[in-house]
N, C-alpha and C positions, 0 to 999 in steps of 0.2 A: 412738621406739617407734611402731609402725604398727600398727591396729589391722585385725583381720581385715574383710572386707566381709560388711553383715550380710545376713542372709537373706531380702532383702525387695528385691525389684526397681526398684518406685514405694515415695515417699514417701506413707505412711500417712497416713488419715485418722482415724481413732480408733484407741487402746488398749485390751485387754482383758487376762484374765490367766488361768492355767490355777487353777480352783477347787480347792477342799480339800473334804473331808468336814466335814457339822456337826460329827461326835464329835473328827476330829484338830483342826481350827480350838477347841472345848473345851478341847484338852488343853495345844496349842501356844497360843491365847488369841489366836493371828495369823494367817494365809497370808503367808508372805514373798513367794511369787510376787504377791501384792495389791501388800504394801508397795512392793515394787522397780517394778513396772508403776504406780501412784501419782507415783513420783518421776521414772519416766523421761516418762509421760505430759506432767507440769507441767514440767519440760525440755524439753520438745519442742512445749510449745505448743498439745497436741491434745486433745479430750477422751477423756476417762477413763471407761469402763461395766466395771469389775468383777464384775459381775451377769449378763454376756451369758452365759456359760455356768455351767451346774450340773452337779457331780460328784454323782450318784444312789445311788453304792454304791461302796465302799472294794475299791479293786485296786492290791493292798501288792504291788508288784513287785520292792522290793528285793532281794527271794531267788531268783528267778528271772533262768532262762539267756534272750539274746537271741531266740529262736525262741519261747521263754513268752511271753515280755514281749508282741509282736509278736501275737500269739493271743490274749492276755486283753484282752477289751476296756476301756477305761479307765473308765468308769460316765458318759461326760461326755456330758448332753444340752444343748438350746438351749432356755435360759429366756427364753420369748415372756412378755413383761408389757407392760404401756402405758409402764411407761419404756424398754423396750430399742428402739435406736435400728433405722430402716430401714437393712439393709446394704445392698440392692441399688446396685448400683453402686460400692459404698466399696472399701478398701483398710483390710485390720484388721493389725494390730501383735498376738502375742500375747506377752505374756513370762514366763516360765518361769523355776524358781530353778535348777533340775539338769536337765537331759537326760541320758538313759541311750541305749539306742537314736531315741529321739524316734518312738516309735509316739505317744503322747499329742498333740504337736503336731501329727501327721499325723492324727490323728482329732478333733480339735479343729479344724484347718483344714479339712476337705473336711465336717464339720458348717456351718461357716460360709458357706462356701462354698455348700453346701445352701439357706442361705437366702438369699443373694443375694450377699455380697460376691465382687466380681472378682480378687480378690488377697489373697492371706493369709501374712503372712511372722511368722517368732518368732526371736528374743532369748532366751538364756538365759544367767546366772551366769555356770555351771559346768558341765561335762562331762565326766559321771564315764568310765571305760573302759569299754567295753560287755562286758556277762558273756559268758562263754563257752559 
């Protein structure tokens, strides 16, 4: 079995992972996008910032057609703090549990990118069919 090639041209330099809201991480007690970017980070040998981005406000896209999804922005800003590392120059890993259309990655990468990383590739699970 051969696996597809992932989305990331250079080998990364840190991991990070797509955020949850306070109130679903409450409900779910977890981000499995955390968990899974946790275990792929320490597989891989690179460090791990969970924390580089924050989800500001809940954008429940499940019920939404491809052209929504796309349009609603995802709430995801860049949490600047004394532990988030300098991207400038780096290459970030994001990893994802589900991509839909992967607008989320796409705004979560060119955020990044924003602040300095030169390359930004994602990993995800699963990939549901994209609505119509």
């Amino acid at each position: 079995m051969t696996m597809a090639a992932p989305m990331l041209i250079e080998e990364p330099d840190i991991v990070t992972c797509i955020p949850t809201t306070h109130q679903r991480r409450l409900i779910r007690g977890f981000n499995l996008s955390e968990e899974l970017a946790g275990h792929c980070a320490k597989y891989l040998g690179l460090p791990f910032y969970p924390q580089l981005l924050k989800k500001t406000r809940s954008a429940d896209k499940r019920r939404r057609s491809a052209r929504e999804r796309n349009e609603q922005p995802s709430g995801l800003t860049y949490r600047n703090t004394s532990s988030a590392p300098n991207l400038e120059g780096r290459r970030v890993l994001i990893i994802d549990d589900v991509m839909t259309t992967g607008s989320t990655l796409e705004e979560a990468a060119r955020i990044l990118k924003h602040h300095g990383a030169i390359s930004v590739g994602g990993w995800c699970l699963a990939r549901t069919p994209k609505p119509r």
